[in-house]
C-alpha positions in Angstrom: 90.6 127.8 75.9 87.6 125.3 75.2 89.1 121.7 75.5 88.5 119.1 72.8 87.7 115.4 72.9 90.5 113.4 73.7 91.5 111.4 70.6 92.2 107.2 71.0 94.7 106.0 69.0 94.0 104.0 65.8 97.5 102.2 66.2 98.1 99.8 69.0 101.2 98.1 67.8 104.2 98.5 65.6 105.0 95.6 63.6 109.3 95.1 62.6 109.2 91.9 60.5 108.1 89.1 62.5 108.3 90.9 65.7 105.1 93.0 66.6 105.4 94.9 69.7 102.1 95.9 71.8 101.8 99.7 72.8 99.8 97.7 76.2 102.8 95.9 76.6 105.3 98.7 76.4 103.3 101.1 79.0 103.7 97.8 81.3 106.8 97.6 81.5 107.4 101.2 81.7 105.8 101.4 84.9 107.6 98.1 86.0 110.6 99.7 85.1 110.3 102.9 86.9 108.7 101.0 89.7 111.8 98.9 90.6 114.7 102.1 90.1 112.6 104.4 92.7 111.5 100.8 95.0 115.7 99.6 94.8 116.5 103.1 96.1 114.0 103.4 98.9 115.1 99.8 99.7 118.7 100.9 99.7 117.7 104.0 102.4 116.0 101.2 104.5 119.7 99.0 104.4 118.6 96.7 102.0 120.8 95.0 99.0 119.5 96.6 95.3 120.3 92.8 94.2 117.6 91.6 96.9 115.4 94.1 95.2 115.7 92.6 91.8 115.4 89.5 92.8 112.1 90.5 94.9 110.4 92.8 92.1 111.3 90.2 89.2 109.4 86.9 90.9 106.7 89.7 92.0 106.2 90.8 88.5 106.2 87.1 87.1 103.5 86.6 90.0 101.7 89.6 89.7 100.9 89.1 85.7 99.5 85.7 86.3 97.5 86.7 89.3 96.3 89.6 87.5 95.1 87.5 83.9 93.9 85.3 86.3 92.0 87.2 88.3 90.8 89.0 85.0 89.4 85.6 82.8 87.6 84.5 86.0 85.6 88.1 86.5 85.4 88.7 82.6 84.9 84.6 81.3 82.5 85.9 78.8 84.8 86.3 76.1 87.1 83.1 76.7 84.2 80.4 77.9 81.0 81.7 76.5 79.0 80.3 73.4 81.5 82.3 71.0 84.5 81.9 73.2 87.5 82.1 72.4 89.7 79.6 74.9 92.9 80.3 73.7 92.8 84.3 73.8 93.5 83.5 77.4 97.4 83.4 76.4 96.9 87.0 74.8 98.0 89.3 76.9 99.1 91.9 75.0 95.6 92.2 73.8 94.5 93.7 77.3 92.8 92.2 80.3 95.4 91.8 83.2 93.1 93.4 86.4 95.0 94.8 89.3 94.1 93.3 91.9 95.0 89.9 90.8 98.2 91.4 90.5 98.8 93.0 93.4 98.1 89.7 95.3 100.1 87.4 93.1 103.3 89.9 93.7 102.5 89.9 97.4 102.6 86.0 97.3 105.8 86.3 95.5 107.8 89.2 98.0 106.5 87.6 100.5 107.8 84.1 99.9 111.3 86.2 98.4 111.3 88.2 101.8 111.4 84.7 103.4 114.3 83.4 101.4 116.6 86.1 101.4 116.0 86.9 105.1 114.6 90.3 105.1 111.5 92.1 106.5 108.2 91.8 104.4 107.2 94.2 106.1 109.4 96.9 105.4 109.4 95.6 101.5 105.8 96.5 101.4 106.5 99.5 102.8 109.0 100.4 100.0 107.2 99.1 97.2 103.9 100.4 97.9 104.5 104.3 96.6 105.9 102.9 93.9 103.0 100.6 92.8 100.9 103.6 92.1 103.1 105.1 89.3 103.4 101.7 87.7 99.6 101.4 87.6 99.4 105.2 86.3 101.9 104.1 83.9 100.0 101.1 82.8 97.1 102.6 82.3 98.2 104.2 79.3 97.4 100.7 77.5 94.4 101.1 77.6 94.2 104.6 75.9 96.4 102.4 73.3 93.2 99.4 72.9 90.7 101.8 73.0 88.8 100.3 76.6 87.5 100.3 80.0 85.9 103.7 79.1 83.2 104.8 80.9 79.2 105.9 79.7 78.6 108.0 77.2 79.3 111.9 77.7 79.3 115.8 76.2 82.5 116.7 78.6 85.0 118.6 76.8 87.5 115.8 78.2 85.4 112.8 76.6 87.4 110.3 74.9 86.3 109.4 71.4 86.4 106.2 70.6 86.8 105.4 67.1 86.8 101.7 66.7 89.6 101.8 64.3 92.3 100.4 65.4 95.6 99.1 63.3 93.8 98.9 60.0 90.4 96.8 61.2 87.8 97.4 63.4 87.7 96.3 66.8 84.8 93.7 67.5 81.8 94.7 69.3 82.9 98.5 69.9 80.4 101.4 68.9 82.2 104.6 68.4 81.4 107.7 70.4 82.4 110.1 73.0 82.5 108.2 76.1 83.7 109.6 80.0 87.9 108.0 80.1 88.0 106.2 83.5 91.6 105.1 82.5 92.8 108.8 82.9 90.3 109.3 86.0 92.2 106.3 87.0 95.9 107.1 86.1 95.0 110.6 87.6 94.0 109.4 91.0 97.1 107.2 90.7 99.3 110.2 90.8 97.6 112.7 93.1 97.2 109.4 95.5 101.2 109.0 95.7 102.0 112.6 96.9 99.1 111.9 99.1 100.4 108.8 100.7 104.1 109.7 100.9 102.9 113.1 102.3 101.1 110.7 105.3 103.5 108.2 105.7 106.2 111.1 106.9 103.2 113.5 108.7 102.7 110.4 110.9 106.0 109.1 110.5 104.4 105.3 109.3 105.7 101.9 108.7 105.6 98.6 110.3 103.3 98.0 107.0 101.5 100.7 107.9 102.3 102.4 104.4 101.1 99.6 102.1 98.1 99.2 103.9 97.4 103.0 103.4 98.4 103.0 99.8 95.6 100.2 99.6 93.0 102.2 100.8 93.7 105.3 98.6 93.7 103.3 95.7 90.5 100.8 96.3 88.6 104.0 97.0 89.4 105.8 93.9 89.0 102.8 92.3 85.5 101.7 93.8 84.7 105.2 92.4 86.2 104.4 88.9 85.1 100.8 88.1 81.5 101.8 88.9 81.7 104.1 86.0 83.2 101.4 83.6 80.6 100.0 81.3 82.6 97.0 79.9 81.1 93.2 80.5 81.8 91.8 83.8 80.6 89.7 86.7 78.1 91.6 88.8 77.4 90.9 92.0 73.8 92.4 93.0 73.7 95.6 91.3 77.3 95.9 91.4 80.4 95.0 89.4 82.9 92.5 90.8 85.6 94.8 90.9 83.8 97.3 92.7 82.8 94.8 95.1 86.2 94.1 96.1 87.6 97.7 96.0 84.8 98.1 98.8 86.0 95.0 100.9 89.7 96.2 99.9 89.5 99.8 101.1 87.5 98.4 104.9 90.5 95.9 105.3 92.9 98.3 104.8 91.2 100.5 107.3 90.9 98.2 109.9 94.4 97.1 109.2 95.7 100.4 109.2 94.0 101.0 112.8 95.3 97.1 114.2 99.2 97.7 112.8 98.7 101.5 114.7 97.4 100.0 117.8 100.4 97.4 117.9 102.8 100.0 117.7 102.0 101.9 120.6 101.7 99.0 122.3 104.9 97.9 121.7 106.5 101.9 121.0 108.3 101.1 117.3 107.4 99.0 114.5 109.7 97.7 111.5 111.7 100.2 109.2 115.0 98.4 108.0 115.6 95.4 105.8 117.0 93.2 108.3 113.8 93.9 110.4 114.4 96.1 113.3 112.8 98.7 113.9 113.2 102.7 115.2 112.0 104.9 117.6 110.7 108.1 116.4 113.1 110.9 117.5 110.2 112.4 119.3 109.9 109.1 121.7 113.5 108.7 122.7 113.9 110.1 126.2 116.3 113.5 125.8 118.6 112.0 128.6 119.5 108.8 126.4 120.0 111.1 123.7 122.2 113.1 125.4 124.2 109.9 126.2 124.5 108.6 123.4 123.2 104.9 124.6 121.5 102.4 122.2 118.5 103.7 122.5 119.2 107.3 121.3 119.8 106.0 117.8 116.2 104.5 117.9 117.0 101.6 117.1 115.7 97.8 118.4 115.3 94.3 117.2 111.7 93.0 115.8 111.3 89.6 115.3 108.3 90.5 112.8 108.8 90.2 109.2 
């Protein structure tokens, strides 16, 4: 079977009255929605209150949005401070533009100032949310199928996306159609292979101690340094590269490094943080068979860490 283009949408929004509602917007809070029923019941397995995780994934996704439009106008002002800006579209959401890194560092503001308040390990709330960030962006990047951007160069691929320009009844300003390579399903793609791929580490190697959000970031920045280089919408560059490749790069080395400190520390000090309230566990593998056998403290694998 010979595969055809992939179609874009020429409806991005249902209007009911007064009310219009944003395809964008409803892929966003899909994800956000899914995120926080499989992050409350990973927090749950760690000993954590699903309240606390409301709480936590609520301020995070207030954060997250404005770190993320944010982080968005400044690498993209173009369109908001240039000669035929437009100051006010900075308010429009809906109409595309939050970039993930902004939000992944507004959230991570927000959990960690949450973690602080309801007494709990940041940590191990990283560690729990961080599988779970990778569906929601998979999620989200259906929106952009919806606007019809962040596609890639033109190509003959029997998976090309055809842009159309047509979108709810008008054109859409500045677009040429064509048949162009869809980095938002490269994207969304290496969103979903990278979950298996990071759960299926972070219980080969039996990770945490924020071990497991620091390897989520460097699955993600490196399909994403891959990605954004093929995206061929207006953006900062820095040298002959875009912004956000930029900072995938310097994302995907921190998180290495990180990755290799955090593994070095544990060792060092023979657990790292697992639960909510901070403590950590000894793999089964470390605890000596004679405290096993009986049955002292240490056999459960379980001590105090002072590290949030």
């Amino acid at each position: 079977m010979i595969l055809a283009d992939i179609p874009s949408p020429t409806v991005s929004a249902l209007h009911l009255g007064p009310l219009t509602i944003h395809f964008y917007a409803l892929c966003i809070l899909a994800g956000i929605g899914i995120a926080l029923w499989w992050a409350t019941r990973r927090w749950e397995a760690r000993g954590g209150a699903a309240e606390d995780m409301f709480d936590i994934v609520f301020a995070a996704v207030v954060a997250g949005i404005v770190g993320a439009r944010i982080w968005h106008v400044l690498s993209s002002p173009e369109p908001y401070f240039g000669p035929d800006g437009d100051l006010l579209s900075v308010l429009r959401i809906w109409e595309g533009g939050l970039a993930i890194y902004g939000a992944v560092a507004g959230g991570a503001l927000a959990v960690w100032f949450m973690a602080r308040r309801k007494g709990v390990s940041f940590a191990a709330l990283a560690d729990t949310i961080a599988p779970t960030l990778m569906v929601a962006q998979a999620i989200g990047r259906l929106g952009n199928w919806f606007n019809q951007e962040l596609f890639g160069p033109p190509t003959t691929l029997p998976w090309g996306l055809d842009i159309s320009c047509l979108q709810n009844g008008g054109t859409i300003p500045g677009c040429e159609p064509g048949t162009y390579h869809p980095t938002f399903l490269y994207e969304l793609l290496w969103n979903l292979v990278g979950v298996l791929v990071l759960l299926a580490l972070a219980r080969r190697f039996d990770l945490g101690g924020g071990r497991v959000f620091w390897l989520y970031a460097a699955i993600y920045s490196a399909g994403r340094a891959w990605v954004d280089a093929m995206r061929t919408e207006p953006v900062m560059m820095i040298g002959p590269l875009r912004i956000h490749t930029v900072l995938a790069i310097l994302v995907l080395v921190l998180a290495i490094v990180m990755l290799v400190v955090l593994t070095r520390r544990r060792r060092r000090r023979g657990g790292e943080v697992r639960a909510a309230d901070g403590s950590w566990t000894l793999p089964a593998a470390d605890v000596p068979a004679a405290a096993r056998a009986a049955g002292s403290p240490s056999a459960h694998g379980r001590r105090r860490s002072r590290e949030e």
